[in-house]
C-alpha positions in Angstrom: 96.2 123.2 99.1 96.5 125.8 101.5 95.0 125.9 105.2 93.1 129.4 104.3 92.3 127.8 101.1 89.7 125.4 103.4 85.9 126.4 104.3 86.6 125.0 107.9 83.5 126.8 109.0 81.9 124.2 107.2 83.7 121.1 108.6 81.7 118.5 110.7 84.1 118.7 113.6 83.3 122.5 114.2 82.4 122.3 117.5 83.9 119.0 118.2 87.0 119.0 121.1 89.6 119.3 119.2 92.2 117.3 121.5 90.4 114.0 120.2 92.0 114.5 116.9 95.4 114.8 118.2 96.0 112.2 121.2 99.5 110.4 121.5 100.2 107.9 119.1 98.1 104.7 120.1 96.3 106.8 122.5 93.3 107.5 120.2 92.7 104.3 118.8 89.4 103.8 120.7 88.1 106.7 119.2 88.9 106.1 115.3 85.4 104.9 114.1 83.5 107.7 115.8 86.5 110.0 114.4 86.0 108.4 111.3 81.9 108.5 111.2 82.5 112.0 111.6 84.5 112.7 109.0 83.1 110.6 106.0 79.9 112.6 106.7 81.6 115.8 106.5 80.7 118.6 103.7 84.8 119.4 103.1 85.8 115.8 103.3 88.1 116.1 100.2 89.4 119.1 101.0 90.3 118.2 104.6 92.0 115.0 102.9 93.9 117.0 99.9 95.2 119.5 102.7 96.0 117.1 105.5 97.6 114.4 103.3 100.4 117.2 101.8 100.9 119.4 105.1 99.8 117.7 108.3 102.0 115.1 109.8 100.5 114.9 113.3 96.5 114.4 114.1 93.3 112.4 113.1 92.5 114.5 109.8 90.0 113.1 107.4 89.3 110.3 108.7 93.1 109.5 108.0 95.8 109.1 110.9 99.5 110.4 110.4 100.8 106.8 108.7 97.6 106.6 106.3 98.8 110.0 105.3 101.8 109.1 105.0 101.0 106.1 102.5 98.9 108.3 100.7 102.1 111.1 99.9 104.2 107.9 98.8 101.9 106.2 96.4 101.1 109.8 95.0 104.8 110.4 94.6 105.1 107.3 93.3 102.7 108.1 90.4 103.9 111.4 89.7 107.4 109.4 88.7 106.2 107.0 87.0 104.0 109.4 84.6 
């Protein structure tokens, strides 16, 4: 999926400071369950995720950080070689 491909207009962060979803690693820890509230309630959750997981190595996208994304690519690589 493509960023342009995404109804971001849509997204429950709209609005939201943007510089909460990209703090130094460790840094944002604090703020992962409101983060995470935020984005579990959001109309283009699975979008967000399906984008974020294949193109988006930095950032709190999704309700996902960078090494839960990462996790995500491997076991779905994993899959697609096993099938």
């Amino acid at each position: 999926m493509k960023y342009d491909e995404v109804e971001w207009e849509a997204a429950a962060c709209k609005g939201i400071n943007t510089d909460l979803f990209f703090l130094e690693r460790g840094e944002g820890v604090s703020f992962y369950p409101q983060l995470r509230k935020i984005c579990q309630s959001c109309p283009i959750y699975s979008e967000c995720l399906e984008y974020a997981v294949w193109n988006e190595t930095e950032g709190f996208w999704a309700a996902t950080t960078p090494n839960e994304r990462q996790r995500l690519r491997s076991s779905s690589r994993r899959r697609d070689d096993a099938a």
